[in-house]
TORVOVO-112239 format. One line per 8 residues: number of its first residue (from 1); for each residue x, y, z of N, C-alpha, C. Coordinates in steps of 0.02 Angstrom, whole numbers, m for minus. Each point is the difference from the previous one (the first is absolute). Layout:
N
NUM = X Y Z X Y Z X Y Z | ...
//
This chain:
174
1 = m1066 2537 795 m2 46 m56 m23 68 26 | 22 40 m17 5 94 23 m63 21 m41 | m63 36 24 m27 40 m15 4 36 m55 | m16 m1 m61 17 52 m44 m44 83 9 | 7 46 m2 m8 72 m30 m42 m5 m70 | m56 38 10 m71 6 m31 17 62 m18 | 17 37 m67 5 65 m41 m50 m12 m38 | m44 82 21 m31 26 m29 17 68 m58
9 = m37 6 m66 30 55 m52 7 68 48 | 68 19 m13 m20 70 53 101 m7 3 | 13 36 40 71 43 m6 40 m61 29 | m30 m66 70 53 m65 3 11 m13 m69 | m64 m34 m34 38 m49 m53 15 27 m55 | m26 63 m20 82 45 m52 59 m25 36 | 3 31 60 94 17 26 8 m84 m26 | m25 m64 21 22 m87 m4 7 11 m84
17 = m42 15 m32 31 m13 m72 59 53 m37 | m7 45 51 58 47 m35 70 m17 53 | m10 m28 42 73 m39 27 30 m60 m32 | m55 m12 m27 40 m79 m27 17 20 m57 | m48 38 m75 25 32 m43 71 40 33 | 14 51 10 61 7 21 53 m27 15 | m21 m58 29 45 m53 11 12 m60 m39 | m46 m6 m58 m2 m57 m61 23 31 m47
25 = m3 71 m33 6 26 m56 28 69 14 | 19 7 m66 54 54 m8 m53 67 m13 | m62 18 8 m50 51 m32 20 53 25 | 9 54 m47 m14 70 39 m37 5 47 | 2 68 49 m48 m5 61 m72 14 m32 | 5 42 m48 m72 8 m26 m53 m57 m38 | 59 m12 m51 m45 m96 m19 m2 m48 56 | 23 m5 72 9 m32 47 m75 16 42
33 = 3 67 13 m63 39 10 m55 m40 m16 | m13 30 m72 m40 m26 m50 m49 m69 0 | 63 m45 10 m18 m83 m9 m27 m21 67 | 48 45 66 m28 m19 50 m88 35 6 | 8 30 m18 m89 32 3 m66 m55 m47 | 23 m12 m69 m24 m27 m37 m8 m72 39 | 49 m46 31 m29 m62 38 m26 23 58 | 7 63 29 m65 4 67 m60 m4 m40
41 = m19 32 m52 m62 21 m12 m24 m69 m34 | 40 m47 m26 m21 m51 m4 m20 m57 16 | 30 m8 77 m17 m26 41 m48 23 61 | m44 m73 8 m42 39 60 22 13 63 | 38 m58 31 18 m24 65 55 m96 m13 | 55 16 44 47 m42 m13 36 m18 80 | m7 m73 7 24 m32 59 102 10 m23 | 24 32 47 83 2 6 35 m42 50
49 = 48 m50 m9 29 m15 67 73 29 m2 | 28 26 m57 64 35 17 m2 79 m20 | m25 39 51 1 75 m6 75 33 10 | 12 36 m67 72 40 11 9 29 58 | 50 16 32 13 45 71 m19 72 m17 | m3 24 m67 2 91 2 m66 m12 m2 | m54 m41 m28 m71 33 5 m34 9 45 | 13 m28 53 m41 m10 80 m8 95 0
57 = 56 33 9 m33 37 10 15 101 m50 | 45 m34 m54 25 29 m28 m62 59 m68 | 16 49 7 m41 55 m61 22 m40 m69 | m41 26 m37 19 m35 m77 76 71 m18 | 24 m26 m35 63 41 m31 m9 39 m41 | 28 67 7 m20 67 m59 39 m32 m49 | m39 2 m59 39 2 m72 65 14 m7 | 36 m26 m29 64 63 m25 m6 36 m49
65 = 47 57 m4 m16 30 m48 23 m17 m60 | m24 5 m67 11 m28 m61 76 16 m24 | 35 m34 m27 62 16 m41 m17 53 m55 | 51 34 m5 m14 63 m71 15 m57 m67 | 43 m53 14 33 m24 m67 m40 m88 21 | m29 12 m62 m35 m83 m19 73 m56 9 | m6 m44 21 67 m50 m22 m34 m79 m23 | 1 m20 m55 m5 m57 m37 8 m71 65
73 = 46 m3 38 12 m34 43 m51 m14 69 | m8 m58 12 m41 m6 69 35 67 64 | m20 m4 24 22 26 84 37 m71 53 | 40 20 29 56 m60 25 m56 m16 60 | 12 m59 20 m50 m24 46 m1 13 65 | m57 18 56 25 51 51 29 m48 39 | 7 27 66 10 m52 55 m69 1 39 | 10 m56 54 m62 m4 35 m11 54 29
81 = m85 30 0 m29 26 31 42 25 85 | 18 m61 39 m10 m4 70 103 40 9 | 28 m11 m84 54 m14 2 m6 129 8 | m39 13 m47 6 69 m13 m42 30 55 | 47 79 8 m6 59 23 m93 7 19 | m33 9 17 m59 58 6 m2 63 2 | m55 25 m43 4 67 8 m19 25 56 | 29 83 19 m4 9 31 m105 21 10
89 = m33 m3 61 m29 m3 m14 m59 88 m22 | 35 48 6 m22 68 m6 30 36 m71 | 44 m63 m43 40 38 m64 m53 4 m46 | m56 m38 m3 m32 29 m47 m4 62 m16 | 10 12 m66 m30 63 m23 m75 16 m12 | m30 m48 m6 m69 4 m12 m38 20 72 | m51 18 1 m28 10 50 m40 m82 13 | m12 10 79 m26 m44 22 m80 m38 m37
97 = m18 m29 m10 m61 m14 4 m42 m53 16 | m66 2 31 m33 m36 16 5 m87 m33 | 12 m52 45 m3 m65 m23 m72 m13 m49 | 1 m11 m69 m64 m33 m11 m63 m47 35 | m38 18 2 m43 m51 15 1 m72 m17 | m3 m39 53 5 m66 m14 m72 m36 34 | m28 m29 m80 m100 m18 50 26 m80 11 | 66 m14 1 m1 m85 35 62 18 77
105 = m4 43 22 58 14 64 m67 m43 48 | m54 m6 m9 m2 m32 64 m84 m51 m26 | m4 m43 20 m59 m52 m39 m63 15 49 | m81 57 m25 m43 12 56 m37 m76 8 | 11 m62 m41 m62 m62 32 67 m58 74 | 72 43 m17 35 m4 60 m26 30 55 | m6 76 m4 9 44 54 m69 m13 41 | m58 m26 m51 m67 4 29 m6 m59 33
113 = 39 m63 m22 m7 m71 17 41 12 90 | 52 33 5 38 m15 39 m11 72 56 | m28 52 m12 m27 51 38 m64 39 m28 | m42 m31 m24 m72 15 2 m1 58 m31 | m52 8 1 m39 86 m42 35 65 49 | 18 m7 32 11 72 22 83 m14 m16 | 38 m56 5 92 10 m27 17 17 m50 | m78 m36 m61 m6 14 m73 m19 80 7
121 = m43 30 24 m12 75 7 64 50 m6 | 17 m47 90 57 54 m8 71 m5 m34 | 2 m43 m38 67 m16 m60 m19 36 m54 | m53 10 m9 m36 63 m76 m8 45 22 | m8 31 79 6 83 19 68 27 m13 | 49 m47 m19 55 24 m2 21 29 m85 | m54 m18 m65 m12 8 m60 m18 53 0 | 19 34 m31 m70 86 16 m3 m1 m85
129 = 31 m4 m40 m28 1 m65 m44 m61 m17 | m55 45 m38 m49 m53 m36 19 m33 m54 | 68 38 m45 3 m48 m50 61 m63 12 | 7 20 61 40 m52 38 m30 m73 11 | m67 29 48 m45 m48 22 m43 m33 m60 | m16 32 m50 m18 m26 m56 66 m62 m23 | 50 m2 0 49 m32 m23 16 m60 45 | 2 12 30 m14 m37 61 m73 m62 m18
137 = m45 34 12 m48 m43 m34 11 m59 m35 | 9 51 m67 m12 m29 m73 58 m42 15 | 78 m1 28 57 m42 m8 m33 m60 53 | m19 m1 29 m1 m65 73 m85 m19 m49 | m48 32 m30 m48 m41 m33 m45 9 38 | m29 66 36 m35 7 40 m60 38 m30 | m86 m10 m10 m18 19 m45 m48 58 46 | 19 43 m16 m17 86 23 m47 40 m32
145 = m39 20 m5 m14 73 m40 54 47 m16 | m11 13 m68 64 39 m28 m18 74 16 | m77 11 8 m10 79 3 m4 21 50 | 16 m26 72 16 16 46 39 67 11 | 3 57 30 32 37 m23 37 28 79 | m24 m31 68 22 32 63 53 m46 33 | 50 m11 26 19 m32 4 8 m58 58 | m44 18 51 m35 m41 66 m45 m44 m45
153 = m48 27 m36 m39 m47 m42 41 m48 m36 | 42 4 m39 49 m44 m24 2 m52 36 | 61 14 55 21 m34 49 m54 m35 19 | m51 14 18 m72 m54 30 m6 m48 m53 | 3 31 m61 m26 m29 m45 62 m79 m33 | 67 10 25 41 m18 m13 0 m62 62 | m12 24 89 m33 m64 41 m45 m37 m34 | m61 19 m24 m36 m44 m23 17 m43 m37
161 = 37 38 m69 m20 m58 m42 81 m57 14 | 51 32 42 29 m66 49 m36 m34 26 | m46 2 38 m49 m42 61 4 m40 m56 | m67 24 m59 m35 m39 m44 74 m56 m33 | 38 12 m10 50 m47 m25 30 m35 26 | m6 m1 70 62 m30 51 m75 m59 26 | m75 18 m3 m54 m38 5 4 m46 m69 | m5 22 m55 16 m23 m69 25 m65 32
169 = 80 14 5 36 m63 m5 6 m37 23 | m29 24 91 m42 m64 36 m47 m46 m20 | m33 30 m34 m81 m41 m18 43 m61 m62 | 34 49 m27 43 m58 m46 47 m49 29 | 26 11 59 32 m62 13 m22 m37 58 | m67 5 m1 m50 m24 43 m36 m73 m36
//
């Protein structure tokens, strides 16, 4: 039996639910959008053993643009994903912007278990916002001082209270 793929909420498991929507149902790209966002945010984390070929490493898809004329009728059903065109990748009209923050791209009672306090260090020197590192926190359950306000202090403060949890769950399965 093959290994399955561990998706975390964040831009993989949109693209997995908006490939299969696409590929199950007839939705506009925007209600397609939509639904795919609404089951990331509803889900925490989900074991996959059949990942579509476009998500490995594919951008999520710009919207289309809206029809001027409403039509009573569904939209005809697309073809596969793997089957259509890509955009090109500079046609946006929009300007570029920064990927959202994602506080589950990487697990710190992993990074600390498997490279200690200084791998955990230096995987959060790479955070420079505090309300990042705050998110970060509060998403993985790491219990911090909120009034922290520097962001080296954070980060220390963010080793610790890993240590303290990754000790936690020893003592518990001790």
């Amino acid at each position: 039996m093959s290994k399955g793929t561990q998706l975390w909420p964040g831009d993989r498991m949109q693209a997995f639910f908006r490939a299969h929507i696409d590929r199950e149902t007839s939705l506009d790209p925007a209600s397609a959008e939509k639904l795919a966002a609404a089951l990331t945010k509803a889900v925490n984390r989900m074991l996959v053993w059949d990942m579509p070929p476009a998500i490995e490493s594919a951008p999520p898809p710009a919207a289309a643009p809206a029809s001027k004329t409403k039509s009573k009728f569904p939209a005809p059903a697309k073809a596969p994903p793997a089957a259509t065109a890509a955009p090109a990748p500079n046609a946006s009209p929009l300007p570029a912007q920064a990927p959202a923050f994602n506080p589950y791209a990487f697990s710190a009672m992993v990074v600390l278990a498997k490279t200690g306090r200084d791998g955990l260090l230096k995987r959060l020197a790479d955070i420079r916002s505090i309300e990042h590192l705050k998110a970060l926190a509060e998403a993985q359950h790491l219990a911090v001082n909120a009034n922290l306000k520097k962001a080296d202090d954070l980060r220390r403060a963010i080793v610790t209270a890993t240590e303290q949890r990754l000790a936690d769950r020893k003592a518990a399965a001790s």
